[in-house]
C-alpha positions as a printed Julia matrix, in Angstrom:
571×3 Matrix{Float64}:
  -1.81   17.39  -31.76
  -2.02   14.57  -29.31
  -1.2    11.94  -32.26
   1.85   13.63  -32.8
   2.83   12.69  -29.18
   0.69    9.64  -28.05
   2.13    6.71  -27.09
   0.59    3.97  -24.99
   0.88    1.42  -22.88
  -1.36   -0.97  -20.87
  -1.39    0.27  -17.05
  -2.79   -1.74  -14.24
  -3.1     0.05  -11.03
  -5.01    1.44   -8.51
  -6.17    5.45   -7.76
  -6.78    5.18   -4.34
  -4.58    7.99   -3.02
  -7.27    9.24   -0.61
  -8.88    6.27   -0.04
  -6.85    4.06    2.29
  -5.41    6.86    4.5
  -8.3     7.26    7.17
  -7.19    4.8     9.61
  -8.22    4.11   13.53
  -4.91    4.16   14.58
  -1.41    6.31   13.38
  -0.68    5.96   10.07
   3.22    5.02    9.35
   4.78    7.09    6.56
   7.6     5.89    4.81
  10.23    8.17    2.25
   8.21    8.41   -0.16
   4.28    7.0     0.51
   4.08    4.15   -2.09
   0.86    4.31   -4.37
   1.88    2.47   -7.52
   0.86    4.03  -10.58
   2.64    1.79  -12.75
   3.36    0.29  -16.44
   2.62   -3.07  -16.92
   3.93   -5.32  -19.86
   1.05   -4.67  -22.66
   2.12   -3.87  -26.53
   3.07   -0.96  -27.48
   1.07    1.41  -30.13
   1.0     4.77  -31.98
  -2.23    6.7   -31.87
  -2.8     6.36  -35.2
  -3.47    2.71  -34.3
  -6.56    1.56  -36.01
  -7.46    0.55  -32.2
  -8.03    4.23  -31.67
 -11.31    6.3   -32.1
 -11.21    8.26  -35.54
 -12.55   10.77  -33.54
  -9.76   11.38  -31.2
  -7.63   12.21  -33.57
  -9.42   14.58  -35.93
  -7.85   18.29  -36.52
 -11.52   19.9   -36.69
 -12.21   18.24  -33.18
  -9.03   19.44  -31.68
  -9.59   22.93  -32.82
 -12.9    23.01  -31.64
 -11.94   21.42  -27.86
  -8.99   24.09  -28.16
 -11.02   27.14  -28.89
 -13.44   26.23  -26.53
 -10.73   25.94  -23.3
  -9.07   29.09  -24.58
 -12.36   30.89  -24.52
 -13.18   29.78  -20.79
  -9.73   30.77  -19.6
  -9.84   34.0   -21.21
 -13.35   34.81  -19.85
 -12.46   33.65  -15.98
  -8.5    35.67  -16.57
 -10.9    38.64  -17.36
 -13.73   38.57  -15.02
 -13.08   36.2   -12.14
 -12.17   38.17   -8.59
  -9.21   36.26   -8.42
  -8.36   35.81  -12.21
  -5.23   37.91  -12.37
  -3.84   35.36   -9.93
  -5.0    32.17  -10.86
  -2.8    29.23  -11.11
  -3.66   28.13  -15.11
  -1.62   24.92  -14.68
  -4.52   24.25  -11.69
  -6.84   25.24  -13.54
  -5.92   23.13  -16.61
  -5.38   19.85  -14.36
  -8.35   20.07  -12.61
 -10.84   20.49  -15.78
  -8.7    17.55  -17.67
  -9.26   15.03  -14.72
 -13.09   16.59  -13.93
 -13.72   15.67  -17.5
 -12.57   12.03  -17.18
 -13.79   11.52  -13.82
 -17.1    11.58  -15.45
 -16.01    8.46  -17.15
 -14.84    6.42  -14.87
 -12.76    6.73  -11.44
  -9.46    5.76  -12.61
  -9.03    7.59  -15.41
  -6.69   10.64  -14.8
  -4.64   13.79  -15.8
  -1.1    14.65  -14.74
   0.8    17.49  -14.94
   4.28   17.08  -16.09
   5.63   16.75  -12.56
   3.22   14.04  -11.19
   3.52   12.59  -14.63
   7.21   11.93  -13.91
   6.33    9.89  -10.67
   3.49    8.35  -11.98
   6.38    6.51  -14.83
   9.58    6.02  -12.05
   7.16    4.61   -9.51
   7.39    0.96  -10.92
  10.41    0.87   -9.51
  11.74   -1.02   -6.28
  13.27    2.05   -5.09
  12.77    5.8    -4.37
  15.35    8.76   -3.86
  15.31   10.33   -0.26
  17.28    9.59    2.94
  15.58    5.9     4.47
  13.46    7.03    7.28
  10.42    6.14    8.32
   8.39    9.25   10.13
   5.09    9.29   11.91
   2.56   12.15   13.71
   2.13   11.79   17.11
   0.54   14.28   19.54
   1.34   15.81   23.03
   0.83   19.02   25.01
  -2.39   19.61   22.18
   1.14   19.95   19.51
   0.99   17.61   16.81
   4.59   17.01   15.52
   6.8    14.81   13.25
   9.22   12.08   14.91
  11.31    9.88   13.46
  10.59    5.87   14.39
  13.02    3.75   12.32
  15.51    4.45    9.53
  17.02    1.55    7.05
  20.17   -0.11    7.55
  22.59    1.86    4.95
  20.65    4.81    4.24
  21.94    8.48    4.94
  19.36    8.76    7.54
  21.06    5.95    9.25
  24.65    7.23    8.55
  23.16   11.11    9.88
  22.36    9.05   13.22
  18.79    9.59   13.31
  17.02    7.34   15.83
  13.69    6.39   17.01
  11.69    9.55   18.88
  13.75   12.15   16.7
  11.81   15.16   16.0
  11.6    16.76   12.92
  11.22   20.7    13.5
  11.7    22.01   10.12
  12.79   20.79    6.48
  15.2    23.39    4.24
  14.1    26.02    6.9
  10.24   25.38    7.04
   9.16   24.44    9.98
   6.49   21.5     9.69
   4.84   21.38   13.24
   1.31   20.35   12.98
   1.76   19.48    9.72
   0.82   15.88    8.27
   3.86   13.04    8.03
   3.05   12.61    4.38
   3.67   16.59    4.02
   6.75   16.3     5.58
   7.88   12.94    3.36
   7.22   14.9     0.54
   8.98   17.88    1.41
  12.24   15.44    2.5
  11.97   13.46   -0.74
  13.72   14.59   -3.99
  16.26   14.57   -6.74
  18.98   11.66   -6.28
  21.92   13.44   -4.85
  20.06   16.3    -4.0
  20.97   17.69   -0.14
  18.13   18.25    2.36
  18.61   20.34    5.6
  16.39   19.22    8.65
  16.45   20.82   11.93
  16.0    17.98   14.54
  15.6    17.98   18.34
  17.47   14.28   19.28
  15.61   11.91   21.28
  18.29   11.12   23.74
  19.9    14.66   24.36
  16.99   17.34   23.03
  19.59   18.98   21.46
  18.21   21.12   18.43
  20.24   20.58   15.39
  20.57   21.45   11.68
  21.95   18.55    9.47
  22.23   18.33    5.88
  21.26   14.63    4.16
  22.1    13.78    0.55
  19.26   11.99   -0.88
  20.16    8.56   -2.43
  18.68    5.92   -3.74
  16.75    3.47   -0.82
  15.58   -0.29   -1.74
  11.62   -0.46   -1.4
  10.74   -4.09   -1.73
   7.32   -5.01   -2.43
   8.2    -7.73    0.27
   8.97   -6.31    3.21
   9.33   -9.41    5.63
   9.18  -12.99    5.28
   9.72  -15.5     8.16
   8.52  -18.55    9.82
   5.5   -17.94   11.77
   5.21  -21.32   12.93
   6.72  -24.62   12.9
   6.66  -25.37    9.25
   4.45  -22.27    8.4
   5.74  -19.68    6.45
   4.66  -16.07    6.1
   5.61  -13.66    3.31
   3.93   -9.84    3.28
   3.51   -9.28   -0.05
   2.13   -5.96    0.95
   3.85   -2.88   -1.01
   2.65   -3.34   -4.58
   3.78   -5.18   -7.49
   7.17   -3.7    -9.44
   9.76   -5.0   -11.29
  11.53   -7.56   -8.55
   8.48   -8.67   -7.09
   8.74  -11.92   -8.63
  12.5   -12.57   -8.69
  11.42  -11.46   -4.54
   9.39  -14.08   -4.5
  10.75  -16.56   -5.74
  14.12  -15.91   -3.14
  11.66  -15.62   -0.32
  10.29  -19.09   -1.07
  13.6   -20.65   -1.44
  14.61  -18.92    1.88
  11.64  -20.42    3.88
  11.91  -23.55    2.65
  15.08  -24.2     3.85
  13.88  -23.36    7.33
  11.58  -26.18    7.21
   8.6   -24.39    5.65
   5.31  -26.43    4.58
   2.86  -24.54    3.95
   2.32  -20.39    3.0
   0.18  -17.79    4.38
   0.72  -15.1     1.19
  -0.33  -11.51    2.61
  -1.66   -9.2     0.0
  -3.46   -6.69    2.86
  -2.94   -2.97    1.84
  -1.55   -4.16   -1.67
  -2.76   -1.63   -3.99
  -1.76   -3.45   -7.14
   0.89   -2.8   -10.11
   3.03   -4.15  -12.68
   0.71   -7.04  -14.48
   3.16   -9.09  -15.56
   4.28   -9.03  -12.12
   1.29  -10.21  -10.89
   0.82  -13.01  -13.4
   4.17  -14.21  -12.06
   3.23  -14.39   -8.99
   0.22  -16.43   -9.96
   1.92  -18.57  -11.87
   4.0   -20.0    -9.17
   1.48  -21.46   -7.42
  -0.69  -22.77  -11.07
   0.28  -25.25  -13.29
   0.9   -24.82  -16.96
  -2.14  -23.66  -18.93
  -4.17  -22.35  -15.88
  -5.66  -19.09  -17.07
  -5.28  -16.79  -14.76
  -6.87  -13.66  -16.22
  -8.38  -11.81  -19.38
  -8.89   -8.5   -20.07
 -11.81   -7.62  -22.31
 -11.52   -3.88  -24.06
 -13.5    -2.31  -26.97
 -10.59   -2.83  -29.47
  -8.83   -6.22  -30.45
  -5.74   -5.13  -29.39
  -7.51   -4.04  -25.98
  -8.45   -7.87  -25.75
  -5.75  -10.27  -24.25
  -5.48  -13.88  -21.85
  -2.58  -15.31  -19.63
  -2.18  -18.47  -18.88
   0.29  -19.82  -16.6
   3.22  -21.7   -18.71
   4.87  -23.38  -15.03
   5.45  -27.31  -15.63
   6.63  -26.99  -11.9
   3.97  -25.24  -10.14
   4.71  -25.11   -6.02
   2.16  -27.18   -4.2
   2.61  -25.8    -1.06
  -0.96  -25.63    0.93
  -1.42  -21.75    0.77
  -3.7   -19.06    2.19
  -4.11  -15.41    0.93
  -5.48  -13.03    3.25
  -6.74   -9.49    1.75
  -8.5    -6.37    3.04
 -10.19   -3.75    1.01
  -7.02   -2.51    0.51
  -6.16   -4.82   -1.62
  -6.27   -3.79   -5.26
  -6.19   -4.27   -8.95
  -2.47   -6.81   -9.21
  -3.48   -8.04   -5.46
  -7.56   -9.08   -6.68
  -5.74  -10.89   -9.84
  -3.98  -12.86   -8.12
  -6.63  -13.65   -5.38
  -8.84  -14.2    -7.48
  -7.1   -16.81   -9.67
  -5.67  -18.59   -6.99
  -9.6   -18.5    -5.43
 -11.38  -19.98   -8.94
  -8.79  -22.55   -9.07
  -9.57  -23.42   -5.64
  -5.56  -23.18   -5.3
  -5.76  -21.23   -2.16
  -8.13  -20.48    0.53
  -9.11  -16.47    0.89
  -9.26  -15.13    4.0
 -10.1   -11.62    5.61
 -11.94   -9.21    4.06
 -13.59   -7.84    1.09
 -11.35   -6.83   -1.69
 -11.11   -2.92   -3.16
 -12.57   -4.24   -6.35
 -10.62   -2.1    -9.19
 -11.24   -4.06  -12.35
 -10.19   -1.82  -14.78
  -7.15   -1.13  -17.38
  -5.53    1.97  -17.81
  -3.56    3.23  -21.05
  -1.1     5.93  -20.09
  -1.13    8.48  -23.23
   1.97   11.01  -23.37
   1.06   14.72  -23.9
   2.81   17.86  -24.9
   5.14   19.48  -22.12
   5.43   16.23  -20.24
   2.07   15.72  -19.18
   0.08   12.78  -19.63
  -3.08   10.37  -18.61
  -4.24    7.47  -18.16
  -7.67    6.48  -19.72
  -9.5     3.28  -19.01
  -9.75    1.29  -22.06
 -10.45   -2.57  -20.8
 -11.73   -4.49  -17.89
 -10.04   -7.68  -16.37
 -11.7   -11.26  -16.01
 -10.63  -13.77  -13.42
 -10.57  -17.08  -14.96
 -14.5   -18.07  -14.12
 -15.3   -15.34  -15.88
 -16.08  -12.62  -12.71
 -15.45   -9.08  -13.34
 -13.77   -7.63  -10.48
 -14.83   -4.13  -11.05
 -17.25   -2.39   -8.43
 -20.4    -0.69   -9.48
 -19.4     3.22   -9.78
 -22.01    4.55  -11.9
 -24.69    4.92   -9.18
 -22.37    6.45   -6.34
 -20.54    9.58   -6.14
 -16.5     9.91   -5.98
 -16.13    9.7    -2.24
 -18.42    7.05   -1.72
 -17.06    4.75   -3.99
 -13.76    5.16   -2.84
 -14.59    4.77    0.67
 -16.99    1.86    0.05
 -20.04    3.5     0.54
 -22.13    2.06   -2.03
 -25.72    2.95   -2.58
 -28.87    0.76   -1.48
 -29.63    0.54   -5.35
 -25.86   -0.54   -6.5
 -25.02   -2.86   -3.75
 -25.92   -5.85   -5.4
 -26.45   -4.37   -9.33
 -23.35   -5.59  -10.8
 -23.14   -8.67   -8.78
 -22.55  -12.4   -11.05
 -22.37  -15.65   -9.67
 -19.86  -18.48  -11.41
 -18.07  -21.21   -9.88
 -14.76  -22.4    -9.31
 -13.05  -25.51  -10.44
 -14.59  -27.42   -7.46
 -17.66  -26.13   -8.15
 -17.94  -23.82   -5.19
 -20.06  -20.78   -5.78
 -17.7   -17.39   -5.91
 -19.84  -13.71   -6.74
 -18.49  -11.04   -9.14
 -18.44   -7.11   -9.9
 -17.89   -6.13   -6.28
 -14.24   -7.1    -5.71
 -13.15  -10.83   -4.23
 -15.31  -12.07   -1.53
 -13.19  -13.92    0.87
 -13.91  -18.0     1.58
 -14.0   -16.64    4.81
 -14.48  -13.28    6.7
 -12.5   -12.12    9.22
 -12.79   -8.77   10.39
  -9.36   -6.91   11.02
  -9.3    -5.95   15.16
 -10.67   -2.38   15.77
  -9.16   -0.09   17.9
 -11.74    1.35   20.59
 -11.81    5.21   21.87
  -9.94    4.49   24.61
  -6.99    2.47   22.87
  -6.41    5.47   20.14
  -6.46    7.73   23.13
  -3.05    5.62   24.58
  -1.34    5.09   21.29
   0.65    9.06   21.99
   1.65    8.41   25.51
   2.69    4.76   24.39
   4.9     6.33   22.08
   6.04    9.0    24.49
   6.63    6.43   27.28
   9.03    4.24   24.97
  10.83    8.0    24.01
  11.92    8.58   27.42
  12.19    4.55   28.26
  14.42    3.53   25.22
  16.83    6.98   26.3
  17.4     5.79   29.6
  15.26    8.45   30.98
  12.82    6.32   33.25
  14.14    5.48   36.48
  14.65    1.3    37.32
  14.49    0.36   33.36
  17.8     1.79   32.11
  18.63   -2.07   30.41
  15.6    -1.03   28.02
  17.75    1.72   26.24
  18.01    1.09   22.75
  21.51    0.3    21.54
  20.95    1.79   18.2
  23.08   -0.95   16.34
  22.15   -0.27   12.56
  22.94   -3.91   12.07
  20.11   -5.15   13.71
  17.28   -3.97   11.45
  15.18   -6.46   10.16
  16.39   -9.06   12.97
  13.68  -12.05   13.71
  12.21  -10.91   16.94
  12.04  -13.46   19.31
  10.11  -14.3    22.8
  12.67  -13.11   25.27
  13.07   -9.94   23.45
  11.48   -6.34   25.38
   9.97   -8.47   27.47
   7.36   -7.21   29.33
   7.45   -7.2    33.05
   4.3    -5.69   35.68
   7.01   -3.43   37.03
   7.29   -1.56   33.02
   3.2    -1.56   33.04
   3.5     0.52   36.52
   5.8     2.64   35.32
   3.87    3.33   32.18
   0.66    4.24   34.89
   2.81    6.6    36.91
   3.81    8.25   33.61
   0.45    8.37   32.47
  -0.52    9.84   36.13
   2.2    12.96   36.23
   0.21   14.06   32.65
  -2.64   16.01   33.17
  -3.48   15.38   29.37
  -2.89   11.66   29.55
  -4.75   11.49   33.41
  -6.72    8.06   33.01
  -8.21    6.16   35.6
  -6.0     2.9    36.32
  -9.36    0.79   36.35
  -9.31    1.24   32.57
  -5.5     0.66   32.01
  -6.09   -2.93   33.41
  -8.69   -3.85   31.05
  -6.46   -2.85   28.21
  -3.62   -3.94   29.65
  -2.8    -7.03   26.84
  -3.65   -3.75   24.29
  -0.98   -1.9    26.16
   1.51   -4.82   26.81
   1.27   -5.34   22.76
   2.15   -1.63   22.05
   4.58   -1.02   24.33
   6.67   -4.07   22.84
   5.97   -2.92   19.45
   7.85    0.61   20.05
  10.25   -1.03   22.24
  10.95   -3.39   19.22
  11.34   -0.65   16.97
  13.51    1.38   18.39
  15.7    -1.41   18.92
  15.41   -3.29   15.12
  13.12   -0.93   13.32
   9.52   -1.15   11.46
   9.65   -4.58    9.89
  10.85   -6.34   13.03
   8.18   -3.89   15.02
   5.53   -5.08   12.75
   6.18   -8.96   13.68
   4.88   -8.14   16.93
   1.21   -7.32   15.63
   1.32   -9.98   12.9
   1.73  -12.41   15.23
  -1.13  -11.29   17.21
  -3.82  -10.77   14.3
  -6.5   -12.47   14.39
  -6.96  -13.04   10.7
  -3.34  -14.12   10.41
  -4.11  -16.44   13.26
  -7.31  -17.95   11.23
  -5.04  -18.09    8.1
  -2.61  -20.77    9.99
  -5.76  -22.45   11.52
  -7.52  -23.15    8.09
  -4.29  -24.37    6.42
  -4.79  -28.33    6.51
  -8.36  -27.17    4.51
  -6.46  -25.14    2.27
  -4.3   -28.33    1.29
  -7.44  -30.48    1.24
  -9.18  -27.94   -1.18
  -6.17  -27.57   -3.88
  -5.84  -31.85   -3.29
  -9.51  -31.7    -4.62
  -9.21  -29.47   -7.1
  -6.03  -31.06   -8.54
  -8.05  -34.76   -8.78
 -11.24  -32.74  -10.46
  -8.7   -31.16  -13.28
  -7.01  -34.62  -13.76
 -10.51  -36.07  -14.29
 -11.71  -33.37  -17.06
């Protein structure tokens, strides 16, 4: 049965669904979350490919497997307390991906609707209204507000704003539920209308509007600007689809105009992608015939190299920083820039997902994806963590064992000969740890949010030239110094506020020790309200400390690639 409908394709990506959304502070969801599941460019094949196991295909093996599920249903439909109501499309996804989590992490089952989104998910778009929504708590009531919507999108043209509050989607009401909840329920078919029932920011007015979904831009390059005099900074942070190179490529030409020199390249959070994307992307900054990866798989056709075919290569000096949410497309290219000493790697230990995924159509449109290969950076290191010898959770949240920490670990060299380490991810040339938030900071991050509400609305007495303008045309806009400045007289006000909360009662001697913590913040919402999430986001970037050790280590960056260039001349 399933070589009647198989048909594959190479997948790299990243399962990490779970994984990366415990953070310290809020977590920011857009319309839809973006976890790319996604085709890259490998051949094409039937299932009676002589690359497949005889096995799989077999009608006596079938029939067996068959009789053997239909038996097991039948017996818990009969005899289970519940079994008259049991969800057999559950059931049936849950013993499918049980079965190949046994294998491997990253193998998976979908049912016919996440199977759809799993294959449309490559692309640099999505269908829903442009809004980005976030949780944020008051009065112990945990609701859904609306911080920034995109310039163009029927969110915009519905005139939601910044500290809009989502009561209830289609006639659900969603407080205390989760942001991503909510995205989901607002996302849908293109063209589709969605009703929300909103309490505005600036009147508190409860309304019902209907939104007709449409198709919003999701670049896998959010921002790209210059940082510093001469240094350029591109966040390369939302995966790797179909434009991500042709993205690139305009970003570069954009920054070099402004007098850019050198590159810090930010693959943080990237949780990989399209492969052929990612080879581009490599190959800008390698010259021709620098490999840049191979993928090793049981079957010849599973076997494969790239090599980089640019006669131009760009020799800008370059730093990558990554986190350990950077993934599968996002530890390719680190890791080939890395062996050929190209770039320095800064930040902080990679996700390590090393492995290649075939997606295999089934009946009714379900489908998987089933490891068949492993990826090589071009020393030779497998990027793959150890997952044998720690349970689900643990190896998605990086908790490995005492007895698989270093188990899988290879040592090989780069082009300089500098020692790099394999099977746990890519190690960064230096560590940087990302800036904690401390109890107390995650305790002000609500009535931050709150206090920029009522300030950006006019409603705080002595600040009324904060209110927002809410000028569409202004998303996106290069923040710069003189903009939501902060004076003492806006940090006093945010203390009274703070003082005529019971909930939010804290003693002032603390508020002055975080006061640069609070002073950051309080721009950042200001900022947002005013030119929305990417221009908002400028204001932490430019205050990160690995981003500020990424422009510091530059001028060592250009000396390593100057070195490494010489040492492939010589050979």
């Amino acid at each position: 049965m399933w070589k009647r409908y198989a048909f594959i394709f190479v997948v790299f990506s990243c399962s990490i669904s779970f994984a990366f959304g415990q953070k310290n502070e809020k977590t920011i969801s857009q319309l839809p979350d973006v976890e790319p599941f996604v085709i890259s460019r490998g051949k094409s094949f039937s299932a009676s490919s002589s690359a497949q196991p005889k096995s799989f295909n077999t009608r006596s093996n079938h029939d067996s497997i068959t009789e053997d599920f239909k038996q097991a249903m039948e017996i818990i439909r009969a005899n289970h307390v519940s079994g008259k109501k049991a969800d057999y499309n559950r059931l049936t996804k849950s013993s499918i991906s049980a079965m190949l989590r046994t294998l491997d992490p990253h193998s998976n089952y979908f049912d016919a609707n996440d199977y759809e989104e799993l294959l449309t998910d490559q692309k640099s778009e999505y269908s829903g209204i442009g809004a980005t929504i976030v949780n944020f708590e008051k009065n112990g009531e945990t609701d859904v507000f609306v911080v920034s919507t995109f310039p163009d999108s029927t969110a915009s043209r519905a005139h939601l704003r910044f500290g809009d509050k989502i009561l209830a989607v289609d006639g659900e009401k969603v407080s205390g539920k989760d942001s991503a909840t909510v995205r989901d329920k607002v996302r849908g078919r293109l063209g589709s209308i969605v009703r929300l029932t909103i309490e505005r920011a600036d009147t508190g007015k409860m309304e019902t509007i209907e939104i007709k979904r449409n198709r919003v831009p999701q670049p896998s390059l959010p921002d790209a600007y210059i940082l510093r005099p001469g240094v350029g900074y591109i966040d390369l942070s939302q995966g790797f689809n179909y434009t991500t190179s042709d993205e690139l490529e305009a970003a570069l030409k954009e920054l070099r105009a402004r007098g850019m020199n050198s590159l810090v390249l930010d693959l943080r959070g990237n949780p990989g992608g399209i492969l052929d994307q990612a080879i581009k992307v490599a190959e800008k900054f390698l010259p021709a015939e620098s490999l840049i990866v191979s993928q090793r798989g049981r079957y010849r056709l599973d076997s494969r190299v790239w090599t980089s075919s640019n006669r131009h290569a760009d020799n800008l000096p370059l730093v990558v920083l990554v986190n350990d949410g950077s993934a599968s497309a996002s530890e390719i290219v680190a890791g080939a820039l890395q062996d050929h000493d190209r770039a320095l790697i800064i930040g902080e230990k990679t996700f390590g997902k090393g492995l290649v995924q075939s997606i295999v159509n089934l009946p009714y449109g379900s489908g998987l994806t089933l490891t068949t290969a492993r990826y090589f950076t071009p020393s030779g290191r497998s990027i793959q963590r150890d997952y044998q010898h720690v349970n689900l959770y643990d190896y998605f949240n990086h908790k490995a064992s005492l007895s698989s920490a270093d188990k899988n670990k290879t040592i090989a060299t780069t082009v300089t000969g500098r020692k790099v380490f394999g099977g746990d991810g890519i190690m960064p040339d230096q560590t940087i740890k990302k800036a904690e938030l401390n109890p107390f900071q995650i305790k002000l991050l609500d009535p931050i949010f709150f206090f920029v509400r009522e300030t950006v609305n006019g409603r705080i007495r002595g600040f009324e030239n904060y209110k927002a303008q809410n000028t569409p045309n202004l998303y996106g806009q290069r923040i710069k110094p003189g903009d939501a400045v902060l004076t003492r007289e806006l940090f006093n006000a945010f203390a009274s506020y703070l003082a005529q909360n019971p909930e939010w009662k804290l003693k002032t001697p603390y508020l002055e020790k975080e006061k640069d913590f609070i002073r950051q913040r309080l721009r950042y919402y200001l900022i947002m309200a005013t030119f929305g999430n990417v221009s908002a986001n400028q204001v932490l970037i430019e205050e990160d400390p690995q981003v500020a050790k990424a422009v510091e280590v530059l001028p060592s960056a250009r000396q390593l690639a100057q070195t490494a260039r010489k040492s492939s001349h010589n050979k």
